[in-house]
C-alpha positions, 0 to 999 in steps of 0.5 A, spaced: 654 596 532 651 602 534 645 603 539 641 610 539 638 611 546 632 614 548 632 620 551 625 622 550 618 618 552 611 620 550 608 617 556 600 617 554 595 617 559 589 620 556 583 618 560 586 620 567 591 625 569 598 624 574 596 630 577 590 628 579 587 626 587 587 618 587 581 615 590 577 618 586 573 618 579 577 615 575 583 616 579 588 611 583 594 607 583 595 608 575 596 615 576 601 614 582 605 609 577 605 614 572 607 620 575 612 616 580 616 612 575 615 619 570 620 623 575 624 616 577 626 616 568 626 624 568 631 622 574 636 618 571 636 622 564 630 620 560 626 627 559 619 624 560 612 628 557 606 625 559 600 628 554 593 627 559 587 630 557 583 636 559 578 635 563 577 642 566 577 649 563 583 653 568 588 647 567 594 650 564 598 647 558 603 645 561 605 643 568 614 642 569 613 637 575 620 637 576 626 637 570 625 632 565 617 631 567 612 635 565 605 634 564 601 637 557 594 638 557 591 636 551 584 639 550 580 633 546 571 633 546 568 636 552 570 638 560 566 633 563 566 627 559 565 621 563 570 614 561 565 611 558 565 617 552 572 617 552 573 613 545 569 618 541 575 623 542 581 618 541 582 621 534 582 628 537 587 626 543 591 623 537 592 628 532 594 634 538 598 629 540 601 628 533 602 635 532 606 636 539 611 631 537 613 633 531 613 640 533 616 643 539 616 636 543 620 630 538 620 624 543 624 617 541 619 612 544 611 612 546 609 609 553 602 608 554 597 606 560 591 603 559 588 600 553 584 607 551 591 611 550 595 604 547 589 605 542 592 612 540 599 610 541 599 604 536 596 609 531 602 614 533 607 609 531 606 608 524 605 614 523 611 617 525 616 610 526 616 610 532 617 604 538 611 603 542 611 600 549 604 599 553 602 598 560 594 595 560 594 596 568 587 592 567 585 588 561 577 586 559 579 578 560 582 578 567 576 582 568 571 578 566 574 573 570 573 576 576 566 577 574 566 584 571 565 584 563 567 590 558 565 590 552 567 586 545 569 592 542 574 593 549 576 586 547 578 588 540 581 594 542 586 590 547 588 585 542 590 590 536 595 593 541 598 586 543 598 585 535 602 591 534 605 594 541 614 592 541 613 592 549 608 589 554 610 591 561 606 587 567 608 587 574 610 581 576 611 574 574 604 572 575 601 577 571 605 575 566 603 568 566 595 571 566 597 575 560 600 568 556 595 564 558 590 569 556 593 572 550 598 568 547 605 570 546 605 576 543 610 578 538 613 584 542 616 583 548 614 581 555 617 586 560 617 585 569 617 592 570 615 591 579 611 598 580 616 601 587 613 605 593 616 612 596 620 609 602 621 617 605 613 616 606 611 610 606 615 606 612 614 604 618 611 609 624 609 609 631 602 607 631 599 611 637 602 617 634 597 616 628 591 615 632 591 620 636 593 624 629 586 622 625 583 622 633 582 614 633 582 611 639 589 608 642 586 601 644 579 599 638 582 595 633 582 599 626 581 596 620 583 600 614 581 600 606 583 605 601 581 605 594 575 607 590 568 605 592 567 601 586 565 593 586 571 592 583 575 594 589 571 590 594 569 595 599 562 591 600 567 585 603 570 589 607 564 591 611 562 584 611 568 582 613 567 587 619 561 584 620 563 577 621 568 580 626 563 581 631 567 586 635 562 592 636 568 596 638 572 594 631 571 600 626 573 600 618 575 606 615 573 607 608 579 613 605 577 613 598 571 616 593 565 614 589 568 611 581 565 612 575 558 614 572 555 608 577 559 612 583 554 615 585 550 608 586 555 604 588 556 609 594 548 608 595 549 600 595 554 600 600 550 604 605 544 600 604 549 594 605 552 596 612 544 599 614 542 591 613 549 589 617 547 593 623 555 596 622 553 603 621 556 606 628 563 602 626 564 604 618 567 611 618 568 614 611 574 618 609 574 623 603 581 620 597 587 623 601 594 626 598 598 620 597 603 622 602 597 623 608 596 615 607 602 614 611 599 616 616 592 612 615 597 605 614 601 606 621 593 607 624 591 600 622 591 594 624 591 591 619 589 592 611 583 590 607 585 590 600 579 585 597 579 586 589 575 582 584 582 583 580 588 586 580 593 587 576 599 589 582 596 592 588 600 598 589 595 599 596 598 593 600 605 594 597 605 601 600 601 598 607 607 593 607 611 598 607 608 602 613 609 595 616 603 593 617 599 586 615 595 585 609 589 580 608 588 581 600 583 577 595 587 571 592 588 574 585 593 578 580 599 581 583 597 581 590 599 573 589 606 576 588 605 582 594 603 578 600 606 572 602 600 568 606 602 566 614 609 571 613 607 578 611 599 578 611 593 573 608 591 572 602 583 569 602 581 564 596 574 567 592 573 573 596 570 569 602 568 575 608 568 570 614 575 568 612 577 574 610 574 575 618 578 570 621 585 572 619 583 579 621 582 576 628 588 573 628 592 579 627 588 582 631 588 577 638 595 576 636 599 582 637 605 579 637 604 575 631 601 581 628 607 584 629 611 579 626 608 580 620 609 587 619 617 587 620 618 581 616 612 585 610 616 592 611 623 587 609 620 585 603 617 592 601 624 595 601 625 590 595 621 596 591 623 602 589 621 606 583 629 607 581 629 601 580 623 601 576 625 605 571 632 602 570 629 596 568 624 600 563 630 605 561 634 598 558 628 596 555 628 603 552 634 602 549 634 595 547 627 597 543 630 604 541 635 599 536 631 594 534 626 593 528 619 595 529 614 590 530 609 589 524 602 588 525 599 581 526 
């Protein structure tokens, strides 16, 4: 029998671009994971186009990021529309992008990111016929079980893509389990596509050259947290991690920006948080860097604070791993699968800054045993890399490629 391959993918992202700076706006380990595994496909033969919405007037129509991966910018309601807007122009986005693929760019298969271009996605696939795979990176339940609720027509949204999607991708094993345990089986398939890192960047290095490269002094402990400053993320448990410690020589770099319409408040909060917690000579905020600079901020510290309310993988600590140093993570998501408590880092239940401070002090006092902890994470990172990532969504493609499609529930 034969079996037609896939070698073109419309990859959806339309609220948040590959191109864009992580750390900031919307903008984080979703854009990493598209943009790497898009160049890893395009790498093993599967010509990727990944459709993005314009959010400024001078970004040209398409970007070749490398052969076999462009990026194309789609022009759907105003520049600056904030997240929260973005389901007014879902039919837009979809029409442009409709009319890209039966003109100049026909793709075999859909591959979207986020429930907003699932949506788009799932319209797509009954229109021209196409298989359709998802990857929700977060998901309203998991959220509101981590205290943060969206809204019912999120909820809504999210089931009409399981119902219909070929392809669900999560992370890890645990995510699947969370999934079935929330959602149900659904008539698509489950598939484990691991996220990787980029090992030429992301390995371990010597820490005082990284110091004296950001100018941090060679003997105070550093603590480090990357990511947006939104309450999803945690930062607040960072600082009071921090101040836990009671180390007055200890600082916390924060490396990331305000997020979301509520940035700006969320930013406020923090500030208002480490005044009360008298750590304001010790907290020392970093606008969002170019990925390949975080190496250099992971090498730097101590150890990494990655205290999430949820997370669907964690692409923070597995790249801080990479880089060899320990990570005390909330109990949650994928971080359950990332950190290995006592071999690779710590893993805190219920968010708990005073044990998140007490594993730091361990890392911190025990600088042999820290040490241990980072070669033995850096061992278990090499496990991941985004060529496997997309060798494994390269079969799937495939095997959905010659399948029938799956009908809506």
């Amino acid at each position: 029998m034969f079996h037609p391959v896939v070698q073109r993918v419309a990859v959806l992202s339309l609220h948040t671009s590959p191109l864009a700076q992580p750390g900031s706006g919307d903008s984080g380990g979703l854009n990493v994971y598209v943009r790497e595994l898009s160049s890893a496909l395009s790498q093993a033969g599967v010509e990727c186009t990944t459709y993005t919405r314009r959010t400024h007037a001078d970004q040209p129509d398409v970007v070749q990021v490398e052969p076999g991966h462009r990026v194309v910018h789609v022009t759907a309601g105003p520049f600056d529309l904030a997240k929260e807007q973005l389901p007014q122009v879902l039919p837009a986005f979809g029409d442009a992008v409709v009319r890209h693929l039966q003109g100049e760019s026909p793709a075999d298969l859909l591959h979207a990111n986020y429930f907003l271009s699932g949506l788009v996605a799932h319209r797509i696939k009954h229109e021209l016929g196409i298989p359709f795979v998802t990857t929700f990176h977060t998901l309203a339940k998991v959220k509101a079980e981590g205290g943060d609720h969206e809204s019912e027509w999120r909820h809504d949204a999210e089931q009409e893509i399981v119902n219909c999607a070929d392809a669900i991708c999560v992370n890890c094993t645990e995510e699947e389990n969370q999934f079935r345990r929330l959602y149900g089986n659904p008539k698509g398939r489950i598939e484990i596509i691991a996220p990787g890192v980029e090992h030429a960047f992301f390995a371990p290095g010597e820490r005082h050259g990284a110091r004296t490269a950001l100018g941090l002094p060679a003997d105070a402990p550093v603590l480090l947290f990357v990511g947006r400053i939104q309450p999803l993320k945690g930062p607040d448990v960072a600082v009071r991690a921090l101040a836990e410690l009671r180390r007055p020589d200890a600082r916390l770099l924060i490396v990331g920006g305000a997020s979301g319409q509520q940035g700006d408040t969320a930013v406020a909060a923090l500030l208002a948080l480490i005044d009360e917690l008298g750590v304001a000579g010790q907290v020392h905020f970093v606008p969002p860097q170019p990925h390949h600079i975080l190496s250099t901020y992971y090498r730097a510290a101590d150890a990494v604070v990655v205290p999430s309310r949820s997370e669907s993988f964690g692409l923070v600590a597995l790249e801080a791993s990479a880089c060899g140093v320990p990570v005390v993570a909330s109990a949650v998501g994928g971080l359950l699968t990332l950190v290995d408590h006592g071999e690779t880092g710590y893993l805190v239940p219920d968010r708990d800054p005073a044990l998140f401070a007490h594993y730091l002090r361990e890392i911190i006092d025990h600088p042999l045993h820290a040490a241990a902890l980072g070669r033995r994470g850096a061992d278990r990172a090499r496990r991941y890399t985004w060529g496997f990532a997309a060798a494994r969504l390269r079969r799937l493609y495939n095997d959905l490629g010659a399948r029938e499609l799956v009908a809506c529930q």
